[in-house]
KOLNU-233354 format. One record per residue (C-alpha): residue number from 1; residue in three letters; x, y, z. Coordinates in Angstrom, 3 decimals. Layout:
N
NUM; ALA; X; Y; Z
...
This chain:
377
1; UNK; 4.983; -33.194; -62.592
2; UNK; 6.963; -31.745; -59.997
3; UNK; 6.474; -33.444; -55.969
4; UNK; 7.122; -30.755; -53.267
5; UNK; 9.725; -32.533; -50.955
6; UNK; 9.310; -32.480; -47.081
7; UNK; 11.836; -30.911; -45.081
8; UNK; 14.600; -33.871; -44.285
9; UNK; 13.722; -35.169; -40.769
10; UNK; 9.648; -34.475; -40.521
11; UNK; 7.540; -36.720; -40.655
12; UNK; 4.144; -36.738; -43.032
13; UNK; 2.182; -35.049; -40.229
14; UNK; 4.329; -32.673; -38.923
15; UNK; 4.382; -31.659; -42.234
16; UNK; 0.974; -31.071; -43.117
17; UNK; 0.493; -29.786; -39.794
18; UNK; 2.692; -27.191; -40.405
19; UNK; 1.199; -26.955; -44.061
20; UNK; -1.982; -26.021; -42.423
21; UNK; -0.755; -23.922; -40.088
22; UNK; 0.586; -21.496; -42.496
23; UNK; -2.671; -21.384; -44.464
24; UNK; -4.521; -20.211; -41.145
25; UNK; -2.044; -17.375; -41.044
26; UNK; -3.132; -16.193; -44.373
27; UNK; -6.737; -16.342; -43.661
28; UNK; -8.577; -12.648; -43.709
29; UNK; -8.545; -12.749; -40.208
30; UNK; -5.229; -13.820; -39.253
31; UNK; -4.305; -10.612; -42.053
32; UNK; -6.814; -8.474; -40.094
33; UNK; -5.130; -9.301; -36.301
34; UNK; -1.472; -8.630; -38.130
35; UNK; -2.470; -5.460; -39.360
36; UNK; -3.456; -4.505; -35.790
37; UNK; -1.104; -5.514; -34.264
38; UNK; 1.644; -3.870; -36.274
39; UNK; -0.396; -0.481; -37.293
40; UNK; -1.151; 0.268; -33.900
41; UNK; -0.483; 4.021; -33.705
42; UNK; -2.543; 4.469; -37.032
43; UNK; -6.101; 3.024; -35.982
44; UNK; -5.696; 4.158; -31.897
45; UNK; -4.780; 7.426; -33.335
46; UNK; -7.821; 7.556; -35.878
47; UNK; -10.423; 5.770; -33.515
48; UNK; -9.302; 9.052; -30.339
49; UNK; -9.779; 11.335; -33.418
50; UNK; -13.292; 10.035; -33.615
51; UNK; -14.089; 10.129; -30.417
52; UNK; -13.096; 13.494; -29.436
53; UNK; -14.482; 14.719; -32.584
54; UNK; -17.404; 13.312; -32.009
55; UNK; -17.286; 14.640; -28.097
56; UNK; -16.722; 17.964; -29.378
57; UNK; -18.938; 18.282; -32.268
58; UNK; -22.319; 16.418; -31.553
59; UNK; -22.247; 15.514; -27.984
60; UNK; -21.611; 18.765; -26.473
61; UNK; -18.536; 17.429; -24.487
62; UNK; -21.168; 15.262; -22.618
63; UNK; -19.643; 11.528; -23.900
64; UNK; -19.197; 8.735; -21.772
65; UNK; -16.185; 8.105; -23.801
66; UNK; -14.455; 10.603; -22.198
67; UNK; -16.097; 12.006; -19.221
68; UNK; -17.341; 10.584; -15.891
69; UNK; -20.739; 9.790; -15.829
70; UNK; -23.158; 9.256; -13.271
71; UNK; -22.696; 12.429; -11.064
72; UNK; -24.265; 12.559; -7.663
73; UNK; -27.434; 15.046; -8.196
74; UNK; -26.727; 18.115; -5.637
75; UNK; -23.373; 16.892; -3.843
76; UNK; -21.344; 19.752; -2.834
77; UNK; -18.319; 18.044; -3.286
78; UNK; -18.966; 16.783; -7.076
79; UNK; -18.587; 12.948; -6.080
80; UNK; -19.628; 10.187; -8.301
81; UNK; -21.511; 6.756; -8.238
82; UNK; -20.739; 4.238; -10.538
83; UNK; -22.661; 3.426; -13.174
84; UNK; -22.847; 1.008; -16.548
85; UNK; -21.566; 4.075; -18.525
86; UNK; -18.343; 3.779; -16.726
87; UNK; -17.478; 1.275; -19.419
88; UNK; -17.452; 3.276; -22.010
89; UNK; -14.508; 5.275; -20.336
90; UNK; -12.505; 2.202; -19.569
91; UNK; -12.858; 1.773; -23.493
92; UNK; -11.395; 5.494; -24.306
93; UNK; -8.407; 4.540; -21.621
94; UNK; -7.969; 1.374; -23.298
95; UNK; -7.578; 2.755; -26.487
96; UNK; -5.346; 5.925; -25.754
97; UNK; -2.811; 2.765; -23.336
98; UNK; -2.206; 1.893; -27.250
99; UNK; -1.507; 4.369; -28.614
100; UNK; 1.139; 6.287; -25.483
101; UNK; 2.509; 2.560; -25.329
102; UNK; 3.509; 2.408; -29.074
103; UNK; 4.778; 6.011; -28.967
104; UNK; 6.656; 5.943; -26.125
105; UNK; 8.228; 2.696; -27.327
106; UNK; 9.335; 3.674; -30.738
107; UNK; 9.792; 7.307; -30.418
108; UNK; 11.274; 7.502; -26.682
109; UNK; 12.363; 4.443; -25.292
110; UNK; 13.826; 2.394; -28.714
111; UNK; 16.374; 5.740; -30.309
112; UNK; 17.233; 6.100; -26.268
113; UNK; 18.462; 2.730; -26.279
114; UNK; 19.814; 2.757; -29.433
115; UNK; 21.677; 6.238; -28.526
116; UNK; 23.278; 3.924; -25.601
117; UNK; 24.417; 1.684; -27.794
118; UNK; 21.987; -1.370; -27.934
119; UNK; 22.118; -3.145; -31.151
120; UNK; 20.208; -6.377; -30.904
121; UNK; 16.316; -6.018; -31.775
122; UNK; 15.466; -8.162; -29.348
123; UNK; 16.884; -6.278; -26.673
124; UNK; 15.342; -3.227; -27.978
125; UNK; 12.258; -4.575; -27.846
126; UNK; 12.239; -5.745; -24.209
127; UNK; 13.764; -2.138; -23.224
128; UNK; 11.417; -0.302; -24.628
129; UNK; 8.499; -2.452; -23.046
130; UNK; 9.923; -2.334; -19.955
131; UNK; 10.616; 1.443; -20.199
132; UNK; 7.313; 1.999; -20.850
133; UNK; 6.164; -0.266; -18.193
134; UNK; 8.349; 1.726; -15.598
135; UNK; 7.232; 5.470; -16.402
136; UNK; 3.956; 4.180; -15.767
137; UNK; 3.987; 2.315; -12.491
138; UNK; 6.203; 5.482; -11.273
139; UNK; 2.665; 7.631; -12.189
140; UNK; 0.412; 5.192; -11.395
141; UNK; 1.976; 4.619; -8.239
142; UNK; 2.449; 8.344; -7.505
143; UNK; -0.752; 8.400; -8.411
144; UNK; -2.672; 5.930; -6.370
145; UNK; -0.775; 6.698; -2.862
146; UNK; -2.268; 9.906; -3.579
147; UNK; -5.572; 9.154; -3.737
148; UNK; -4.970; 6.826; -0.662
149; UNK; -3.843; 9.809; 0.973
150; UNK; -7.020; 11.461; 0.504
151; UNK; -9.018; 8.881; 1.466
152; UNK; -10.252; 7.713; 4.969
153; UNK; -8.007; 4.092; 4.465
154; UNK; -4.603; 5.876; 4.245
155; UNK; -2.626; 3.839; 6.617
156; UNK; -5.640; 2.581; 8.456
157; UNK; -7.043; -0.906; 6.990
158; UNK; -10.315; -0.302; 9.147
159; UNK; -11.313; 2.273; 7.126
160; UNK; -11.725; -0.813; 3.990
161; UNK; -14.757; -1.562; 6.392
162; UNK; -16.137; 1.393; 7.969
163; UNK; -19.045; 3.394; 6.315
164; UNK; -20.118; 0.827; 4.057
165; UNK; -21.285; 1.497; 1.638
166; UNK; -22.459; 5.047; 1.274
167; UNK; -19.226; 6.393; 1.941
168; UNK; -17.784; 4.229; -0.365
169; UNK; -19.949; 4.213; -3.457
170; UNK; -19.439; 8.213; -3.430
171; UNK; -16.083; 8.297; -4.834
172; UNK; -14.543; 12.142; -5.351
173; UNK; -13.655; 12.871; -8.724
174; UNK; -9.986; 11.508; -8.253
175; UNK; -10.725; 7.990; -6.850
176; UNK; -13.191; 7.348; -9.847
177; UNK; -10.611; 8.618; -12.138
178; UNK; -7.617; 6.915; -11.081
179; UNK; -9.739; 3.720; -11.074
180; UNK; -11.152; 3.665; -14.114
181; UNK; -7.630; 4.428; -15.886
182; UNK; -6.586; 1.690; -13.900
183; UNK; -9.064; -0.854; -15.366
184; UNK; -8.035; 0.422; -18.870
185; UNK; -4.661; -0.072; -18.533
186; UNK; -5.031; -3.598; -17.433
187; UNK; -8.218; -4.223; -19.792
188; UNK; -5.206; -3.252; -22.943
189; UNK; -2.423; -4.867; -21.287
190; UNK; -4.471; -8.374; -21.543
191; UNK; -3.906; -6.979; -25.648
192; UNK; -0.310; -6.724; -25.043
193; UNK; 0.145; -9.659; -23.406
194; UNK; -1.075; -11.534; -26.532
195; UNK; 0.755; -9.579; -29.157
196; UNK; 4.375; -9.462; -27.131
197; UNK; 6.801; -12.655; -27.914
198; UNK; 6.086; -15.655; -25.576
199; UNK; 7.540; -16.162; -22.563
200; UNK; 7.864; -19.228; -20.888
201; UNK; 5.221; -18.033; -17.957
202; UNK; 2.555; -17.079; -20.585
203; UNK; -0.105; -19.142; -18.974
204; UNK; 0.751; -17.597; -15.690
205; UNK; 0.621; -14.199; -17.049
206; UNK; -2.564; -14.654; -18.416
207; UNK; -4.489; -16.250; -15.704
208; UNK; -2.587; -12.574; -13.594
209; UNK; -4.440; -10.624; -15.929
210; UNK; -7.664; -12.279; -15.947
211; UNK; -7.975; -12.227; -12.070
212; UNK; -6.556; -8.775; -11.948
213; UNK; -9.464; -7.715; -14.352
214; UNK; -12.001; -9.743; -12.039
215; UNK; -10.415; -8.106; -9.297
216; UNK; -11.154; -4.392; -10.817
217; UNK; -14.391; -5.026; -12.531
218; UNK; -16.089; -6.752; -9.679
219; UNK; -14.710; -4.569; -6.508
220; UNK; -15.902; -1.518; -8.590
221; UNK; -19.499; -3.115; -8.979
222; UNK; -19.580; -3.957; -5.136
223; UNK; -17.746; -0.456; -4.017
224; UNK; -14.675; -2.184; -2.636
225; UNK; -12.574; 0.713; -3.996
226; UNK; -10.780; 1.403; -1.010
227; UNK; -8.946; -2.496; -0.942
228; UNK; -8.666; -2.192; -4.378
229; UNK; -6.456; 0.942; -4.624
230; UNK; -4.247; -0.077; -1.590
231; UNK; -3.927; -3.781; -3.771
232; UNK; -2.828; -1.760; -6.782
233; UNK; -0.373; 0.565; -5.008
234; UNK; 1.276; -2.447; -3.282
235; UNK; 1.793; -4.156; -6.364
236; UNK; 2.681; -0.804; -8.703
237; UNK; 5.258; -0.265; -6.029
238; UNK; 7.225; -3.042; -6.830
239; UNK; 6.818; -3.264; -10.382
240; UNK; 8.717; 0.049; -10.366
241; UNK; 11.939; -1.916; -9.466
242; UNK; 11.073; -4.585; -11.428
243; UNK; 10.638; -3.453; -14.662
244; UNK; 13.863; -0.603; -13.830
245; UNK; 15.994; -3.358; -13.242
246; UNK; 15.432; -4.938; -17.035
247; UNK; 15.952; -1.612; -18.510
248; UNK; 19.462; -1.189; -16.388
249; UNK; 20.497; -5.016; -17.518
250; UNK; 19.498; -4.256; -21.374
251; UNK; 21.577; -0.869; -20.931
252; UNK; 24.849; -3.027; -19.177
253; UNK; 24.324; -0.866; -16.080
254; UNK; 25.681; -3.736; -14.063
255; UNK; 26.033; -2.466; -10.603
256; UNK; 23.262; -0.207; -10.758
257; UNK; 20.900; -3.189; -11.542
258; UNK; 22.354; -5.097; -9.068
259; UNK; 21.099; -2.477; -6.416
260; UNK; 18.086; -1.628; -8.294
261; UNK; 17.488; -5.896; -8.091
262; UNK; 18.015; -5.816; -3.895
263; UNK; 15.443; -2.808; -3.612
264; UNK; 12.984; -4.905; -5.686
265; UNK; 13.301; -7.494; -3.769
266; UNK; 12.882; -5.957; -0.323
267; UNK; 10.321; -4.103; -1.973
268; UNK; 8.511; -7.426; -3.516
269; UNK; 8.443; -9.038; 0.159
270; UNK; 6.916; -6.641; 2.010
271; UNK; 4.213; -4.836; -0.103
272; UNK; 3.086; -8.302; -1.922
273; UNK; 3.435; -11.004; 0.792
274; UNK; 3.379; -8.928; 4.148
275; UNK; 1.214; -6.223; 3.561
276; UNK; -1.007; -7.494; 0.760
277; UNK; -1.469; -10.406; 3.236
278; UNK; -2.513; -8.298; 5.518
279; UNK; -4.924; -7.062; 3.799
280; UNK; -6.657; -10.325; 2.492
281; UNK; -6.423; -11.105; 6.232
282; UNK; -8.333; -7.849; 6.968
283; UNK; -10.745; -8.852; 4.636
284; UNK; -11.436; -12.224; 5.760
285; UNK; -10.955; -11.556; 9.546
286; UNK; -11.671; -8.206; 10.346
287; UNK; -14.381; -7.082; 7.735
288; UNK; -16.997; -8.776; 10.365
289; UNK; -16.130; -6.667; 12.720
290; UNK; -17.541; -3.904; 11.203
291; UNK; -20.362; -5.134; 8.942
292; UNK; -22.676; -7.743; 9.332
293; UNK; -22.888; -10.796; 6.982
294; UNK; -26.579; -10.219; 6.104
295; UNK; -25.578; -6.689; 4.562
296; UNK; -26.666; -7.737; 1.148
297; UNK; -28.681; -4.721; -0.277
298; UNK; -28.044; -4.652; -3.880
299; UNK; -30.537; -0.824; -4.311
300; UNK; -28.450; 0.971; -1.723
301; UNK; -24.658; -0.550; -3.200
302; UNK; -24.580; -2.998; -0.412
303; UNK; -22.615; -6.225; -1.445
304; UNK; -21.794; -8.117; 1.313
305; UNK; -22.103; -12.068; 3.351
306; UNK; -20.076; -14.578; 3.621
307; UNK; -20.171; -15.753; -0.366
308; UNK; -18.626; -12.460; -1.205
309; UNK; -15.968; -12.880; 1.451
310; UNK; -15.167; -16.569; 0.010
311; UNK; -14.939; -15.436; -3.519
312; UNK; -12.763; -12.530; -3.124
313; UNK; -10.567; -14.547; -1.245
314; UNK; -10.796; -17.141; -3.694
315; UNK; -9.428; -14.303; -6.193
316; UNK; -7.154; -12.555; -4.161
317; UNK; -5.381; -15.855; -2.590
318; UNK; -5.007; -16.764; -7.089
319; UNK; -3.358; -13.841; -7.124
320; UNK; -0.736; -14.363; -3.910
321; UNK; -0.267; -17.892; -5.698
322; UNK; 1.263; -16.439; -9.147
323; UNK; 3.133; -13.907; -6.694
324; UNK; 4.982; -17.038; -4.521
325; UNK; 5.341; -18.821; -7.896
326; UNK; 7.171; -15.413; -9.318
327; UNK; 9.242; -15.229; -5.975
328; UNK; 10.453; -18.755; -6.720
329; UNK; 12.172; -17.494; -9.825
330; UNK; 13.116; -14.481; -7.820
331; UNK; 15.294; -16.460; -5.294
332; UNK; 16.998; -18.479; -8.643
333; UNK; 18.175; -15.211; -9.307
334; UNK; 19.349; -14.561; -6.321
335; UNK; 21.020; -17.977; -6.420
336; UNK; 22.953; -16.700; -9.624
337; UNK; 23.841; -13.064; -8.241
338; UNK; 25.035; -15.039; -5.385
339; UNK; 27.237; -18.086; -6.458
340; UNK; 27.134; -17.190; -10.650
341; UNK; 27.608; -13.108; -11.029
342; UNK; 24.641; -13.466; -13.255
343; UNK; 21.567; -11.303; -13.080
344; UNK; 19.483; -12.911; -15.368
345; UNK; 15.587; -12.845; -15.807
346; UNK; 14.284; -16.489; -14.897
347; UNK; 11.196; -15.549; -17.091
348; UNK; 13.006; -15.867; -20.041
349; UNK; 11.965; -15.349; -23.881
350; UNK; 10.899; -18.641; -25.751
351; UNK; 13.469; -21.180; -27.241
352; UNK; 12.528; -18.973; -30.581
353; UNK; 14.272; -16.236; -29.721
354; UNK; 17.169; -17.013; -27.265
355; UNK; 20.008; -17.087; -29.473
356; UNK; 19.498; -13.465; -30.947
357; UNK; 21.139; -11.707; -28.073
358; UNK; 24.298; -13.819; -28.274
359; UNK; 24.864; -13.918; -31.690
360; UNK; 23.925; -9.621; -32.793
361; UNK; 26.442; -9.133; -29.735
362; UNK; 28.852; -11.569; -31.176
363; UNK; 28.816; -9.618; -34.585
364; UNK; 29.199; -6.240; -32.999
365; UNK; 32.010; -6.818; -30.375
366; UNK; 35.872; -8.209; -30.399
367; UNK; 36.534; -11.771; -29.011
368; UNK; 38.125; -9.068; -25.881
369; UNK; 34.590; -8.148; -25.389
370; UNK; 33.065; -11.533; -25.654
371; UNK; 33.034; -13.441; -22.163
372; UNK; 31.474; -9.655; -20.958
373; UNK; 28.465; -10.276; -22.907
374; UNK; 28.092; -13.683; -22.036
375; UNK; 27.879; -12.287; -18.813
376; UNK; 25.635; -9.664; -18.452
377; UNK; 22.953; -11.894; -21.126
């Protein structure tokens, strides 16, 4: 009878913890989350079929799946309320962020990179997600100041307040598109954020998304659109630079993502701690100038008093929270750009992958070429 031998060093425990561990990842639902996870493009592709199909074919392109529901009866402009159907549009979005993520990774972003001359998968990896990631805050930011444009609040934080709610709860076709899209995008990136490789702020991240999502879900329900797209264009803004600056640093575009790095950082100060500041500040300051606390009308769309003020506060003071702890590692990277020559990402892959950058470089360059990498990694 043969004994299976524990790996020299672990202890009884650790190794029937780890024993057990790798049984749960053979369980029929631990295979049924891997084969999502890596046949993304097959079942986002075949559930959009379906949908459209069945939007074409028996619903007589009338499905909440893919058009905006709850029109306003008569309204000469074509504006919209919302409406419990909206979900099943955030759904759609949801599922068609899968499937342009995957393909833009792995048919536009990864042979780009590789054409450049990245090598380690790791690093292709991170540049495609971040490539991604930056064509869409460039759209969705192009996007939003758009809308803002249109709208009464463009570049007057009054307007947040004024004509509540009537002239709020009608939102034109744009605003309720734009929003919606939003709340898918951030809905699927809660999916992403599980299925990427850890980081060491993974709690952080996920407490972001969750009081993003709150954020959306509940300013859409009260008809606080008109915060909620100036909150999404300050933050789109400088994710822009952000996610640019990764892409430059995987590519070895050292002095452009040194400058790309000091516009992200203006950028980061003053649209997330001055002027999304502001903002909160408008809301808990200023919104009683303009309605009263007892306008709490739930038939009409009327969501407001001083509970409503406290817990969007609550939420949006979370968010500024995560944005000063972010900043923190910000300003370490300064410290290193400064004193070290070393833009590096302070939110930084887990100890399981670290090494692979340094040692696929250190198989694909001379010892000449060496301290270089060491730099720029």
């Amino acid at each position: 009878m043969s004994i299976t031998k524990r790996p020299k060093g672990q202890s009884y425990f650790e190794a029937k913890a780890a024993k057990e561990a790798a049984a749960r990842r053979t369980t029929p639902v631990a295979r049924a989350c891997r084969w999502a996870v890596d046949n993304q493009a097959a079942w986002s592709l075949a559930l959009l079929a379906l949908i459209h199909g069945h939007d074409l074919l028996l619903a007589g392109n009338a499905s909440p799946l893919v058009h905006l529901q709850h029109k306003i009866p008569g309204d000469p402009q074509g504006r919209y309320y919302r409406g419990r159907r909206d979900m099943y549009f955030i759904l759609h979005w949801v599922v068609v962020f899968t499937l342009v993520r995957v393909t833009m990774m792995h048919k536009v972003m990864e042979p780009f990179a590789k054409w450049w001359g990245v090598r380690s998968a790791r690093k292709l990896t991170r540049f495609s997600e971040q490539g991604w990631l930056t064509i869409y805050y460039i759209v969705s930011n192009s996007v939003g100041l758009y809308v803002m444009y249109q709208e009464p609040h463009w570049m007057s934080m009054k307007h947040f307040w004024i004509d509540y709610p009537e002239g709020h709860r009608q939102m034109t076709t744009l605003m309720k598109s734009y929003y919606l899209v939003q709340m898918g995008f951030w809905f699927q990136q809660i999916f992403v954020l599980l299925i990427e490789e850890k980081r060491k702020d993974f709690v952080v991240m996920c407490v972001h998304h969750v009081v993003t999502c709150n954020l959306l879900g509940w300013s859409l329900y009260m008809n606080y659109m008109r915060i909620g797209n100036a909150i999404l264009c300050c933050m789109d803004s400088s994710d822009i630079f952000l996610s640019g600056t990764k892409c430059l640093r995987y590519l070895r575009l050292e002095k452009l993502s040194v400058a790309s790095f000091a516009v992200f950082v203006l950028s980061w100060v003053y649209t997330r701690h001055y002027l999304y500041m502001k903002m909160v500040l408008s809301l808990i300051n200023h919104s009683q100038l303009y309605l009263d606390y007892d306008n709490w009308y739930p038939e009409r769309g009327s969501f407001y008093n001083e509970n409503i003020v406290v817990g969007f506060s609550a939420l949006l003071l979370t968010l500024q929270a995560l944005i000063i702890y972010w900043f923190a590692l910000v300003l370490r990277i300064i410290y290193r750009v400064i004193f070290l020559s070393n833009l590096e990402d302070s939110r930084s892959d887990s100890e399981d992958g670290q090494g692979d950058d340094d040692e696929d470089d250190a198989n694909k360059n001379t010892s000449a070429d060496a301290p270089s990498t060491k730099k720029t990694d």
